[in-house]
N, C-alpha and C positions, 0 to 999 in steps of 0.2 A: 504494500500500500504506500501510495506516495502521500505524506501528512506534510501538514504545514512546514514549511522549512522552519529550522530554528536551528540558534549555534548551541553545539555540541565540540567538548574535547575529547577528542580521540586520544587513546594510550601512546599513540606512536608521535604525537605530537603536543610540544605547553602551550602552541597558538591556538585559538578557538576561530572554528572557518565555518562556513554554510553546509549543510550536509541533509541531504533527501535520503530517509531512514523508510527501508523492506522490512518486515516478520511476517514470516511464516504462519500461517495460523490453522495447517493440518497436512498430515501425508500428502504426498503426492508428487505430479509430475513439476519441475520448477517451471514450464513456462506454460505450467494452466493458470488461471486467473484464480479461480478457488482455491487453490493452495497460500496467499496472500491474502492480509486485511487489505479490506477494500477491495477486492478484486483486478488488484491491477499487479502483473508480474516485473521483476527490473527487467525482461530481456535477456536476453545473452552475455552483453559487454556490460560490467556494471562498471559505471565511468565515475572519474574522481571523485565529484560532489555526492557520491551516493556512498549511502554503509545496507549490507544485505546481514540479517539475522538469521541464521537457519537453526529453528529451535524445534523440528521434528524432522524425521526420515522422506527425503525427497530425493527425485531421479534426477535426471536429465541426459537429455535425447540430442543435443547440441550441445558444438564447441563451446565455451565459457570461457571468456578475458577477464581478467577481473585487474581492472585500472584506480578501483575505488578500494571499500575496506570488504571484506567477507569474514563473518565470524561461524562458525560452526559451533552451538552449545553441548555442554556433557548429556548425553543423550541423544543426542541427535544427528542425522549420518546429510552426507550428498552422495552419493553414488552417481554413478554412467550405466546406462543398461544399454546404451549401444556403439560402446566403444567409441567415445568422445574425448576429445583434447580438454586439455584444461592450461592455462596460459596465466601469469602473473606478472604485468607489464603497466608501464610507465607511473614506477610506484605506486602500484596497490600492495597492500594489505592481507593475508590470510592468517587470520588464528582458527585450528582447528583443535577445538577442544573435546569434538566429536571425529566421530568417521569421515574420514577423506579418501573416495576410489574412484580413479581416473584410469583413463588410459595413456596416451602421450601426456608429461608435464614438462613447464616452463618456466624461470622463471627469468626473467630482462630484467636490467636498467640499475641501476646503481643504487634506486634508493626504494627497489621492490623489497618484500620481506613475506616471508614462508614459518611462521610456526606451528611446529607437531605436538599437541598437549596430549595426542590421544593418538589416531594410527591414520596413517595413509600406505592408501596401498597402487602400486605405478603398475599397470599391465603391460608397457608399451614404452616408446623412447623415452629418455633424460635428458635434460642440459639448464645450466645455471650459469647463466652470462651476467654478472655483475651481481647484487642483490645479496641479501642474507637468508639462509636456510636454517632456524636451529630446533633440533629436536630435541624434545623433552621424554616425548612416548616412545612411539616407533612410528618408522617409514621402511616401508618395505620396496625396494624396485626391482619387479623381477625378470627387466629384461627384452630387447628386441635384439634377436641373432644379427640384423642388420646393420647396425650401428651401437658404435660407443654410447656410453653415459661419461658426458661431458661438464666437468666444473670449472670456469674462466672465468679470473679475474672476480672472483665473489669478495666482496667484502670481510664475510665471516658466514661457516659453517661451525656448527657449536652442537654436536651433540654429546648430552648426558642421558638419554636411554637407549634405545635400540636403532640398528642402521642398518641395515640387511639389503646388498648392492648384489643380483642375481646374473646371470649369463649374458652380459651384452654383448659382445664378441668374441667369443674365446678363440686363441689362435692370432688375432689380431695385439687389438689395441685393449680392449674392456673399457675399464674404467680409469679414468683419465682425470688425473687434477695439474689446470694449467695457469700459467700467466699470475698474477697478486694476487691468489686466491690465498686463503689462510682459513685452512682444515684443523678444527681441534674439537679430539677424544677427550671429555670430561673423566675423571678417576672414577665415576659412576657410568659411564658412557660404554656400550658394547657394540662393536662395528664387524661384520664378515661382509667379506665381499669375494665371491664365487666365482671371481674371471681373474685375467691379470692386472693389475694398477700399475699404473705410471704417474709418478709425479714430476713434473717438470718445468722448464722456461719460469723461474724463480719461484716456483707457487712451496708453501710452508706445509707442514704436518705435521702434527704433534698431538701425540695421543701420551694419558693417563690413565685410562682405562685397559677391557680387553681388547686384543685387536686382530683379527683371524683374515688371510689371504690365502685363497684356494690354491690361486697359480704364482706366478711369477710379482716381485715386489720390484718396481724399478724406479732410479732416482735418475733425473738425465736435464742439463743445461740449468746448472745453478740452481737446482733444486735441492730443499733444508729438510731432512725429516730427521723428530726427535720420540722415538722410542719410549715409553716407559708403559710404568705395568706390567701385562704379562701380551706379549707375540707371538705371533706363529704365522711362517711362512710355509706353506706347503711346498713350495718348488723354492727356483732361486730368488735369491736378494743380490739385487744388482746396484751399485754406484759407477755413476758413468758423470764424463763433460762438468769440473768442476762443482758436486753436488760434495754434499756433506750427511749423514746419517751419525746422530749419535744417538746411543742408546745408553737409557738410565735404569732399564728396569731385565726384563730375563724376556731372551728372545731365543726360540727354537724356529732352526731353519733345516728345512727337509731334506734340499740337494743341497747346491753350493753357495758359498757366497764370493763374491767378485767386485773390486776394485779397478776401473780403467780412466787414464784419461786425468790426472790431478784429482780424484775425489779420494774423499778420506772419509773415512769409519772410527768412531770414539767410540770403544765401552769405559765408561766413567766407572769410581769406586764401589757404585752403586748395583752394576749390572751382571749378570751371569746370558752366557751368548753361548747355544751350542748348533754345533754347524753338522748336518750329517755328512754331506757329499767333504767337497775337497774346498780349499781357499785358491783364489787366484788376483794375486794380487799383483796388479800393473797399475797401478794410480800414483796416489802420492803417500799419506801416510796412516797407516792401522797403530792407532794407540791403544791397549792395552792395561788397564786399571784396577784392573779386577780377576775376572779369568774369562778366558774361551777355550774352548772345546772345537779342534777341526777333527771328527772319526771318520772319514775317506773311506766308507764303507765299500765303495766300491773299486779301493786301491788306486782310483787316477792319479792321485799325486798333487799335492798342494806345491804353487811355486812364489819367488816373489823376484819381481820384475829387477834389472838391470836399474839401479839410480834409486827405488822407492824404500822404503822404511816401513821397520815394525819399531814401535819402541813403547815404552810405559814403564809402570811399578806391577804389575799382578801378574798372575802365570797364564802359561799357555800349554794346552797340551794338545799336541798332532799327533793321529793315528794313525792307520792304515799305512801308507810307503811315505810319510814325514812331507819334509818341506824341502824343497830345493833353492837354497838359496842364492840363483843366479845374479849376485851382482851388486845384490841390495845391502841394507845397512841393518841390521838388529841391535838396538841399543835400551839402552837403561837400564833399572835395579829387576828386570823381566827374568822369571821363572819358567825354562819351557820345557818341558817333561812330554814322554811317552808313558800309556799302558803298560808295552811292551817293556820289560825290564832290562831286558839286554840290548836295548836300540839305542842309537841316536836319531831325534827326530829330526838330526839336522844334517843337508850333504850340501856341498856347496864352500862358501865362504863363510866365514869364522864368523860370530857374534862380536863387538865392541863393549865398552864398560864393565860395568856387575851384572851382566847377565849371567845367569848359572844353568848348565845344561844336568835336569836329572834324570837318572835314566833308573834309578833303583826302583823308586813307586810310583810316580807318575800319580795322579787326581782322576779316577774313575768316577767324575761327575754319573748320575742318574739323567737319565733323559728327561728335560724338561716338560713335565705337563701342559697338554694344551688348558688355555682357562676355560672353567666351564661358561659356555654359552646362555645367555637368554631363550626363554623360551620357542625353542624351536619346531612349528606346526608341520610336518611329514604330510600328513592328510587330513580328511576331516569329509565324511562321505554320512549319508542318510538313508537306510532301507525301510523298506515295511513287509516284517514280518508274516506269517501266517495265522497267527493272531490280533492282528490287525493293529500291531504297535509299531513306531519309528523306534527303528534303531540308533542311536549316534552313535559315530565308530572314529576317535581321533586316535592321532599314534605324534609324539614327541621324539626330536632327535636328539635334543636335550633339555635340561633346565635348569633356571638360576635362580634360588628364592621364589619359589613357585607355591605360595599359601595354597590357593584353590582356582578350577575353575566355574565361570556360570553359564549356565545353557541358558541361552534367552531366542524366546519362542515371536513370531509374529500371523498374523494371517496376511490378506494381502493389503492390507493397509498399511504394512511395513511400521506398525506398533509394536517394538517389540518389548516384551514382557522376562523379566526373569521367570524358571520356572524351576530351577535345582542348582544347589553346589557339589562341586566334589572336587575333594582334596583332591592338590598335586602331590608331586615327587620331592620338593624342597631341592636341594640342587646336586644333579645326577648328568652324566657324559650315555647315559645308559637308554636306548630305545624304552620306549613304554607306548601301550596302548591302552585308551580307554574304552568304556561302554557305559551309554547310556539310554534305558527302554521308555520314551516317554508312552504311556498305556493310555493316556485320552489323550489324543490329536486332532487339533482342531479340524473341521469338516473343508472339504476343499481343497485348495492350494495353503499348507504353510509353508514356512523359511525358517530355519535353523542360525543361530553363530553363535560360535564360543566369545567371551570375556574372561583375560587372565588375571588375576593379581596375585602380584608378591607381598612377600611379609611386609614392606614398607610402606603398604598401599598403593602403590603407583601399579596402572591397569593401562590391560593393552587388550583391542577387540581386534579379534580376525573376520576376516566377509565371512559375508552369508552365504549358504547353501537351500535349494529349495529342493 
């Protein structure tokens, strides 16, 4: 409904400006009229002077810009039901403190802004060209084989709950943080992302939380990433073209890790670093603080380049056929030890300083655990029985602080109703599957979806199923 104009201060601003105010006022489609006081919908583009309320469960059937403010309240969803874009441009506004599921999302301009109080879920491309993204709940993006998910030049991305980045290209590029963007993992913040990352062309990253990469982690043309918490690399970690990586907290890397090109790799006093595959280092220089771990499980041979440097205060311990040191510098108060009690982990050229080569016991570091994950939804399907009940059948690939879930029921008014809890797992790396018989189901078409929460209260809603 379009009401009288009057000024209104918005949160994102201490100037008070004109502002033509939307609410919802019942299910439905967003650009029928009924779904709206007064009868009158905003349209498609909601343009600057206007603020949209969405304080019950509405569709939409068209692209949506939103150049104004969009608020989503707790309880209340926006959905796509037919794979429609959704676009956040020339400074607008979204808080979604409710459901957010689109297909392609956007968001432009410098002084746009995207927060996630509660879940979105992206079916379709990514990109974030200038603007702020920060989550608080989760954002789910699960991906178009066609094209990267793309962050340029964003102002600030700031997540402190869940980020779950799915197969945008694999084989390719994936996911890509480029140009002044400046990516930061809150100590509360849980990030996986399922393809390979590259960060580059100066853009920052710096996580405090967990932080999980399926494939390959790559830093390339003066790009900063700073480690902490607990990591995990499934594949390689690569530093390339004067980037820097350092690491403050315990990172486990699958295959190799790799310096080329002047970049350098710090584990500070703080960190534990274990590397499966082999090192290869051609950059400039791996300081050493603390410990690392190279196990070359598969024998390649860890080497360090002609002109580059290892140096620090903490130990190092190389496995499998050691380290060749072609040319380089080893220097400082560095401890570098083997498993192996009879080896040198070192063939090549001498060490400098107080380095000590030992070879009697060597640090049989434990393989680092991956951190357990946020709640991780596998499936979530709905049968009907032989006795004329719905099944729900979810299955978890893991979970973290996992109080309980709620099953909330709707018919096709998309009201939906809680209708049962049931305890999760509290925090488990461990598959589990649930069951739930709802034994009266409403007449007709209903729609099913989970609500999770953790011990701390903070709740995350997965779509719905009909």
């Amino acid at each position: 409904m379009k009401l009288l104009t009057f000024f209104l201060g918005i949160i994102f601003s201490t100037n008070l400006f004109s502002q033509t105010i939307f609410l919802t006022s019942q299910n439905g489609s967003f650009r029928a009229n009924n779904t709206w006081q007064g009868n009158n919908d905003p349209g498609t583009t909601i343009s600057s002077n206007e603020v949209v309320y969405i304080n019950h469960n509405v569709y939409y059937d068209r692209d949506l810009t939103i150049e104004g403010v969009l608020i989503i309240n707790q309880g209340a969803s926006l959905i796509t039901n037919n794979n429609r874009d959704f676009a956040v441009e020339n400074g607008g506004k979204v808080i979604a403190n409710g459901l957010l599921a689109v297909q392609d999302f956007s968001i432009q301009d410098n002084n746009s802004r995207v927060e996630i109080n509660d879940s979105l879920f992206v079916n379709g491309a990514a990109e974030i060209i200038d603007g702020k993204f920060i989550v608080g709940g989760a954002a789910h993006f699960d991906g178009d084989n066609n094209d990267p998910f793309v962050i340029e030049d964003a102002d600030s991305v700031f997540v402190s709950g869940k980020l779950t980045v799915g197969d945008f290209d694999r084989g390719n590029e994936g996911f890509i943080i480029e140009g002044n963007t400046n990516f930061i993992v809150a100590s509360t913040g849980f990030v996986t992302i399922d393809d390979e990352m590259r960060v580059r062309d100066n853009a920052v990253l710096n996580t405090e939380g967990s932080f999980l990469v399926e494939d390959d982690l790559r830093a390339d043309d003066n790009a900063s990433i700073t480690l902490g918490g607990t990591a995990r690399i499934n594949n390689d970690l690569n530093v390339n073209d004067n980037s820097a990586i350092t690491i403050t907290g315990n990172l486990y890397v699958a295959d190799n890790m790799g310096l080329d090109n002047n970049a350098d790799i710090t584990i500070t006093s703080t960190a534990l670093v274990e590397v499966i595959g082999a090192l290869e280092h051609d950059g400039d220089d791996l300081t050493v603080n603390r410990a690392l771990v190279i196990r070359d499980v598969n024998n390649d041979g860890s080497f360090l380049g002609n002109g580059e440097a290892i140096l620090g205060s903490g130990l190092i311990q190389i496995d499998g056929s050691g380290l060749d040191n072609n040319g380089g510098t080893i220097t400082g108060t560095l401890d570098i030890c083997s498993s192996d009690a009879s080896s040198n982990p070192l063939s090549g050229n001498n060490p400098s300083g107080s380095v000590t080569i030992c070879t009697s016991s060597g640090i049989n570091f434990p393989i680092i655990p991956a951190a357990p994950l946020p709640v991780s939804l596998l499936d979530f399907d709905a049968y009907l029985n032989d006795k004329n009940q719905v099944e729900l059948v979810w299955i978890t690939a893991s979970e973290l602080n996992n109080d309980f879930f709620t099953i909330e029921r709707s018919g096709e008014d998309l009201n939906f109703i809680a209708i049962e809890n049931i305890p999760g797992k509290g925090t488990t790396n461990e598959t589990n599957q649930y069951n739930f018989f709802d034994s009266k189901p409403l007449n007709g078409l209903s729609y099913y979806r989970l609500k999770q929460t953790d011990y701390d209260g903070r709740t995350e809603t997965f779509e719905m199923i009909g």
